[in-house]
N, C-alpha and C positions, 0 to 999 in steps of 0.2 A: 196658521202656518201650513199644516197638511193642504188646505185646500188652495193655497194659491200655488203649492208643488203640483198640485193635478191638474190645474190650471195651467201651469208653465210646462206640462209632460203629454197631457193632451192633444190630440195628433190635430193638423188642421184638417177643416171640413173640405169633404170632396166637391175640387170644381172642376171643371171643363177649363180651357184655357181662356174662353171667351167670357165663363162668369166670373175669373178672375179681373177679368178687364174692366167689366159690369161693376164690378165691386170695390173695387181698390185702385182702378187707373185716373188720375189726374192729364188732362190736357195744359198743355204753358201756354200763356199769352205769346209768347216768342213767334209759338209754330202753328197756332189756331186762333181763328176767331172766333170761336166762342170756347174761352176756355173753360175750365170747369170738369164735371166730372164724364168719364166717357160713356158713350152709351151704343153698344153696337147696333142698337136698333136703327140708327141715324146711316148703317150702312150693310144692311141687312145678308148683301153677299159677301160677307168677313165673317160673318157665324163660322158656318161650314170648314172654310179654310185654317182658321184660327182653332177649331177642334180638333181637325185632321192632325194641325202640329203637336197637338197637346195630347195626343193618344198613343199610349207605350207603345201600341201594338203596330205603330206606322213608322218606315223607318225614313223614310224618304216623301218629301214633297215639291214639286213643284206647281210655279206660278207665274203665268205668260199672261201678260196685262198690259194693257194700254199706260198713260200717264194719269193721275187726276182721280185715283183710286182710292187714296189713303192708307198705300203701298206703305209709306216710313212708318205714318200710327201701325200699321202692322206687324213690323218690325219691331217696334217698342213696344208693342204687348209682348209680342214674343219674351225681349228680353227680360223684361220684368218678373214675366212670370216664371223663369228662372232663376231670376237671382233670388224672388221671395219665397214663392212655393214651391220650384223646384229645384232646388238650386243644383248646379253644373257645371263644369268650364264651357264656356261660348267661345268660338272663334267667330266675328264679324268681318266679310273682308269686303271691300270698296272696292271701286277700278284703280282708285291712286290713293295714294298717301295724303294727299292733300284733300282728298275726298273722305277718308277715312277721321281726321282730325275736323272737318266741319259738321259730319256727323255726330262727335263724340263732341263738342263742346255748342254744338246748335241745338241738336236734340236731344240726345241723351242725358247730358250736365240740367239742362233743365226739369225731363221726365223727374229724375231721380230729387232736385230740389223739391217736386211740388205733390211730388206722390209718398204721402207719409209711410207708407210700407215700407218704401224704398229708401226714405230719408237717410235712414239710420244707421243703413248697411255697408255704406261706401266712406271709408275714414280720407275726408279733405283736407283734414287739415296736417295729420301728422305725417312728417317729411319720412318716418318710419313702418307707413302706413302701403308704401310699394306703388301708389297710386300716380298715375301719370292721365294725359290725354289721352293716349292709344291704349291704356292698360286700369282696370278697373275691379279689383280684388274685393269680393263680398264674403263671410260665412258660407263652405262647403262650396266656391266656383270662383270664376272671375272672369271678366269680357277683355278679350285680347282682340282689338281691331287692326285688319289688314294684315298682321301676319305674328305667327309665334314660334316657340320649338316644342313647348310640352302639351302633352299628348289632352286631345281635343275631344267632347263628349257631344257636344250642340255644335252646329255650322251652319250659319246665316250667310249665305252667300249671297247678293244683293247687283245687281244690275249687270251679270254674268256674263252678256251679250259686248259687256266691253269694256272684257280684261284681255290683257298682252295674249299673244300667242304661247309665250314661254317667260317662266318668271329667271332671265336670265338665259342658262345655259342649262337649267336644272327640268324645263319641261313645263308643262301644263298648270298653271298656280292652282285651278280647282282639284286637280286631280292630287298633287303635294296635299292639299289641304285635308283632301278625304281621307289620305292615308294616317293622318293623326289622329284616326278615330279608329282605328281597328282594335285598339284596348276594349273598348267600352262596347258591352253585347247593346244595350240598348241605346244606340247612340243616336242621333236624329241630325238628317242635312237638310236644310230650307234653302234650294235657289229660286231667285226671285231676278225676272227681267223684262222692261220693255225689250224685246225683238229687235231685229235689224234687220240682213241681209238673208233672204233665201240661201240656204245649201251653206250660210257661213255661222249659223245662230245656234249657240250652245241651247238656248233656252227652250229652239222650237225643237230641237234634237231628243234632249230629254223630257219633253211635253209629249212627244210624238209614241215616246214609251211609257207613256203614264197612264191614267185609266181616261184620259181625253176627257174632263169636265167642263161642260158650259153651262154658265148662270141662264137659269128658266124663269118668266113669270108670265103670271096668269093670263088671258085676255081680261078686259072690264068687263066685255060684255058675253062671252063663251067661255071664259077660262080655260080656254084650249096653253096648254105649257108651252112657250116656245121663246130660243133666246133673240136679241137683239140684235137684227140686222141692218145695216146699212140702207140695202137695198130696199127696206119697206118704210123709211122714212120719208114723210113728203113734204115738201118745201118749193117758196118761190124764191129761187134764187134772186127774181128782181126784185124783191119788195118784203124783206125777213119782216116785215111789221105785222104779216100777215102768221096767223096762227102754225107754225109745225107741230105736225102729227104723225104717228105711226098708223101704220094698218096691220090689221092680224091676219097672218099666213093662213091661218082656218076660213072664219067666215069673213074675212073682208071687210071689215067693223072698221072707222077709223075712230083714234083718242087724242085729247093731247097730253103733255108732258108728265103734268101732273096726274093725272089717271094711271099711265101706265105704273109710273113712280109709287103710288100705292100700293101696287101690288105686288112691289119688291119685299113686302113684308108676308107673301106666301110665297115668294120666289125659292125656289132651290137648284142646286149641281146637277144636273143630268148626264151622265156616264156614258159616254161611247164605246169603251174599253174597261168594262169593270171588272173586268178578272185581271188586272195586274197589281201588280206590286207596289207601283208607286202611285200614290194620289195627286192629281195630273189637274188642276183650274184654271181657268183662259175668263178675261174678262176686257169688255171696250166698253171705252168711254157714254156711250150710251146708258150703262146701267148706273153711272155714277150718280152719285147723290149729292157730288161736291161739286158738277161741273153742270151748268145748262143746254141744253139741245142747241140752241139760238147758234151761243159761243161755239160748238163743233162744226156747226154750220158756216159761219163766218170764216174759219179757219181753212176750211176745205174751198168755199169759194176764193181764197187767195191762192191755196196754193193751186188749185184749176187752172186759173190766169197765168200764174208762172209755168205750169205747164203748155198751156198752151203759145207759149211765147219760148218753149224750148229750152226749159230749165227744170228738171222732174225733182229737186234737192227737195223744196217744199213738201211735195206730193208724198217723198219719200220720208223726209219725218211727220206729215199728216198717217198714213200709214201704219205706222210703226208704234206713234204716240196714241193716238183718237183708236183707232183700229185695233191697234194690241197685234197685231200682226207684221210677217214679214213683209218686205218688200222685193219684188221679185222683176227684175230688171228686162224690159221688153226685150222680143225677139222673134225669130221666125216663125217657130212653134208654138208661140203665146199668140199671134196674127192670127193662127189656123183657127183657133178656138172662138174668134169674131165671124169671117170672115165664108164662103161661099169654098171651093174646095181649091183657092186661086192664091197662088203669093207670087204681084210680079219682081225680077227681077230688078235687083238694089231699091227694095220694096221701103216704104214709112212704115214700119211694124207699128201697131196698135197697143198700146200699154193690157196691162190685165184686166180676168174679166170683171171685180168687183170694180175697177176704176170705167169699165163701160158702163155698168150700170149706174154707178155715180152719176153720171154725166148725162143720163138719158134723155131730159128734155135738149140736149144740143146733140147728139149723137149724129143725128139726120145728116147736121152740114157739115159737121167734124169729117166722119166718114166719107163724105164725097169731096170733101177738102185733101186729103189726103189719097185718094181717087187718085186727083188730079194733078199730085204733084207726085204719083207715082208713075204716071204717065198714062194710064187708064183714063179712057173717055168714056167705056160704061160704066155707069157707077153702082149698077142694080150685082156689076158681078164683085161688088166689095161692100159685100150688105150683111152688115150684123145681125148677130140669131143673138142677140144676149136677150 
């Protein structure tokens, strides 16, 4: 009898937020294919992030990411590992309400069936048990999705980039949301967002004041650290049957997919701003583990085509999704940055410069295309320096 009271008083063992994941997260058949037990090793740039949240001494994090991350599993670690080991009130909030209830009964209603930690914490069945879709009461917290009135310790704020301007008449919905944490000294807010519009993006604003982290990995062949760029991806766009490869910014090494992908398991954050406050992660689809090079590829040569056929909408969720990045709307001052020291007038502005570089092996006739219907007959004085 004593010994199962020391047993039952006995404090749990110290994890990081990730080896709680490691060790007690269930994936659903629902929301993964291969369901089973979770292993961050399968996503090696979630280490990091997933600690940041789980450490008292952080109070704030964000997270500017492409699509195809395994943004929500992130999410749901989070949550979990609040309701079991740490337990807290969560406020979760969505862009909508109808976003908010597919969450909670796509993803969450299943986590919680298939992960025995969690099983047991959440009463379904009894009608006196307070439990609804948007509202989810466990021992010592409870998850209040998309909006609540009592006072908030955790804040998962989730694709922040496109919520209302004003919730109502009342103002800013993230900023209402922050204020229900001012009880709680160690409170923690998580926003998480693919990006949007330059100059209009909650997500690049508060990145811009974080410690600016981008995911690093090794070379194959110099282990020189350096993150994944666009612009050192190489491919034929006529013929994807043919191998895509990266080349290293160091020596000039090229790999392919696979190689690089390997070495996301020494990969790490590298800081541009580490003296601030808040811990700041940016990641594209490139480093993903869930998404193929091929597929980003394909993606990007459609929406090329629609750009180049005078429809940038593609271009503009390629950007945004793949890239993890804003989208920054051409103009006169963005031409200059291509362009010889010449903008004629009622000029073809030139989109930006990572989409010049995209484009390079067609740059040549693009550019003198555009020459010519700006009325320019030399074309050497509308000559890209990208």
């Amino acid at each position: 009898m004593l010994a199962r009271c020391v047993a039952t008083l006995k404090p749990p063992p110290e994890l990081t937020l990730s080896q709680w994941a490691d060790r007690y997260r269930m994936l659903s058949a629902e929301s993964s294919a291969e369901p089973g037990r979770w292993h961050t090793d399968k996503a090696p740039y979630q280490r990091e992030i997933m600690d940041a949240i789980g450490d008292a001494h952080i109070r704030r994090v964000v997270i500017m990411c492409a699509a195809q991350l395994g943004k929500t599993e992130l999410l749901l670690n989070i949550l979990g590992y609040f309701m079991a080991y740490a337990p807290a009130p969560i406020l979760v909030m969505q862009p909508t309400l109808d976003m908010g209830q597919t969450f909670s009964k796509d993803r969450l209603a299943p986590m919680i069936r298939d992960t025995p930690v969690l099983r047991g914490l959440v009463d379904v069945k009894s009608r006196y048990a307070g439990n609804t879709i948007l509202k989810k009461n466990f021992p010592g917290g409870h998850i209040t999705i998309v909006g609540a009135n009592s006072p908030i310790k955790v804040l998962l704020a989730d694709e922040v980039d496109r919520y209302p301007g004003s919730a109502g008449t009342e103002g800013d919905p993230l900023s209402l949301a922050q204020k229900r944490q001012t009880t709680f000294w160690d409170k923690k807010t998580v926003m998480v967002s693919t990006p949007v519009i330059k100059g209009h993006s909650r997500i690049e604003t508060e990145y811009n004041q974080s410690t600016r982290e981008e995911w690093n990995v090794p070379c194959p062949e110099c282990g020189h650290y350096q993150p994944f760029v666009w612009a050192n991806l190489i491919f034929d766009p006529d013929d994807l049957q043919k191998e895509i490869v990266y080349k290293c910014e160091r020596c000039g090494c090229v790999a392919n997919e696979y190689r690089w992908k390997q070495q996301s398991q020494q990969g790490r954050f590298v800081a541009e701003n580490p003296g601030a406050e808040t811990r700041g992660f940016h990641l594209n689809t490139l480093a993903s583990t869930f998404c193929g090079w091929k597929e980003i590829v394909q993606k990007f040569i459609v929406a090329k085509e629609q750009l180049d056929q005078g429809n940038p909408e593609g271009m503009k969720v390629w950007v945004n999704t793949e890239l993890g990045e804003t989208w920054e709307e051409p103009n006169c001052s963005t031409a200059a940055r291509f362009t010889t020291r010449w903008c004629p007038k009622k000029c073809l502005c030139l989109p930006p410069v990572w989409m010049c570089r995209m484009t390079a092996l067609r740059l040549r006739s693009w550019v003198g295309a555009l020459a010519r219907k700006a009325g320019e007959s030399d074309t050497k004085r509308f000559t890209a320096i990208c």
